[in-house]
C-alpha positions as CSV (number, residue, x, y, z in Angstrom):
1,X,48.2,-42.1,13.5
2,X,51.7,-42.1,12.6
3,X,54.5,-43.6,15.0
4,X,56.6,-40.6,15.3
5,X,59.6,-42.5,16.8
6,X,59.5,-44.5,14.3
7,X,60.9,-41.9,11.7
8,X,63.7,-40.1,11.2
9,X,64.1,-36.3,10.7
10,X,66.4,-33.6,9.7
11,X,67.4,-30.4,10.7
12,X,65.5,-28.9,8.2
13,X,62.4,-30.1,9.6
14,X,61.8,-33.1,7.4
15,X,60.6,-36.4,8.1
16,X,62.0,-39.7,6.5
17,X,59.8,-42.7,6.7
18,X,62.4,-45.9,5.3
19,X,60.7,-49.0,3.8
20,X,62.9,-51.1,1.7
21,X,65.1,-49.1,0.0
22,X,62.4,-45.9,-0.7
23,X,62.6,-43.0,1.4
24,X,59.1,-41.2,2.3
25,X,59.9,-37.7,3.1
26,X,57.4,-34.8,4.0
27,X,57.8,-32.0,6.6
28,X,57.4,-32.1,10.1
29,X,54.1,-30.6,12.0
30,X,56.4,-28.4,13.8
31,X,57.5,-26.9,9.9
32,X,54.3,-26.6,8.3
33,X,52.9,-24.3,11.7
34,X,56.0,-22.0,11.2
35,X,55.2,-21.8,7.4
36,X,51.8,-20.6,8.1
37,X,48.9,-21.6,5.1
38,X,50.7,-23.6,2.5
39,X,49.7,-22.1,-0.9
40,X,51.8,-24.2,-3.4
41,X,54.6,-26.8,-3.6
42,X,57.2,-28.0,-6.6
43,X,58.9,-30.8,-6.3
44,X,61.0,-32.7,-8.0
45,X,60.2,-34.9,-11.7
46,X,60.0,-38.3,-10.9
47,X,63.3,-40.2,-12.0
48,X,65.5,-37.1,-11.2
49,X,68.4,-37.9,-9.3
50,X,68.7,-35.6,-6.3
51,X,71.7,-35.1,-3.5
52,X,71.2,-35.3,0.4
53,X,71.5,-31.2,1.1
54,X,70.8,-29.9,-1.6
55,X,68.2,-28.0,-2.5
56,X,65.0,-29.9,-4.4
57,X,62.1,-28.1,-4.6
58,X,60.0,-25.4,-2.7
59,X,56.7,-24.9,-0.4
60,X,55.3,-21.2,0.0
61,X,53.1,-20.4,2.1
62,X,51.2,-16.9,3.3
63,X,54.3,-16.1,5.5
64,X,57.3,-17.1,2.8
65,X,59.1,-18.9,0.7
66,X,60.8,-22.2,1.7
67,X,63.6,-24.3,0.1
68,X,63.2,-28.2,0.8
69,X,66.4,-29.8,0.8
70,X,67.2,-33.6,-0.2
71,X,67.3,-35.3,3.2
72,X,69.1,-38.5,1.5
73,X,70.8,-39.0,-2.3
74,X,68.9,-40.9,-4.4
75,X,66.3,-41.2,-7.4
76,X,63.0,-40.0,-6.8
77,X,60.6,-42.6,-7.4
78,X,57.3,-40.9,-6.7
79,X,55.7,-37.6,-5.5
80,X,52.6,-36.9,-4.0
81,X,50.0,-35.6,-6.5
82,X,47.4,-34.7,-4.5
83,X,49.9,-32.4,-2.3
84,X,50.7,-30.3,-5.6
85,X,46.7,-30.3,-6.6
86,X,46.3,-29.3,-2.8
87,X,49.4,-28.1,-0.6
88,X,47.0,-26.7,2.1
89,X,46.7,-30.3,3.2
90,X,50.3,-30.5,4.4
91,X,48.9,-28.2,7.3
92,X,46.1,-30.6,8.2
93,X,48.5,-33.7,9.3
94,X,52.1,-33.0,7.7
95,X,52.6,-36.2,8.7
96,X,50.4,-37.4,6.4
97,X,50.9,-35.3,3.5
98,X,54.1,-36.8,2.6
99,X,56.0,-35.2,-0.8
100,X,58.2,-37.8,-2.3
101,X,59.7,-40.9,-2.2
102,X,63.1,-41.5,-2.8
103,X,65.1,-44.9,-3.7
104,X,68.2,-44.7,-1.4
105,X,71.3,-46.7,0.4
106,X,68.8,-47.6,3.4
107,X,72.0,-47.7,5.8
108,X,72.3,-43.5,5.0
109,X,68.9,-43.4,7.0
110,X,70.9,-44.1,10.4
111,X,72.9,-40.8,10.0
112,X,69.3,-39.1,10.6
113,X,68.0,-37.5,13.8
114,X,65.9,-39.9,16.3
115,X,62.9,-38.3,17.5
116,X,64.3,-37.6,20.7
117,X,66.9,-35.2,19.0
118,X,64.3,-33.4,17.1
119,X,62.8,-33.3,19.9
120,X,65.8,-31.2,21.2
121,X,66.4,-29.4,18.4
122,X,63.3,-27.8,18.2
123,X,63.4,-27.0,21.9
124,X,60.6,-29.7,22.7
125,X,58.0,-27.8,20.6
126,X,58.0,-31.0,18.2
């Protein structure tokens, strides 16, 4: 089970696992139940540089179409194969179908939400 107050999150419903200087990110639980059946995910090539906010790949589900954003700037040093072969498995435990890992400036991390603001920002449905 995965300390969830041990991670940081964003406002756009991602989680950021830090070890070192790589940045595990993957959507929240509270994401993947609005998305509805996850039906396909693109990420982004490893070694691609990518920009906190911006845009960097996309998960559709049944319901829609949604945009994942960068939570940090970095390179991306891995993604999570298994999630592309099978995005239904980010609705099993979101938590642990992270997407990709990023190498960034590990004191950017700090700038992200505790749980305890997620918390909040989702109005406790976290």
């Amino acid at each position: 089970m995965t300390d969830l107050t041990a991670l940081k999150y964003t406002d756009e419903h991602e989680w950021v696992a830090l070890s070192g200087d790589v940045a595990t990110v993957g959507i929240t639980d509270y994401a993947a139940d609005k998305l509805g059946d996850v039906v396909f995910v693109d990420l982004p090539p490893v070694g691609s540089a990518v920009t906190a906010g911006d845009v960097c790949g996309e998960i559709e589900s049944t319901k829609s179409v949604g945009e994942l954003y960068a939570p940090l700037s970095g390179e991306v040093v891995e993604i999570n194969d298994d999630v592309v072969a099978d995005p239904a498995s980010v609705n099993g435990n979101a938590f642990d179908a992270w997407l990709v890992k990023i190498r960034v400036d590990p004191a950017a991390v700090e700038a992200l939400m505790d749980r305890a603001a997620y918390v909040a920002l989702t109005g406790g449905e976290a």
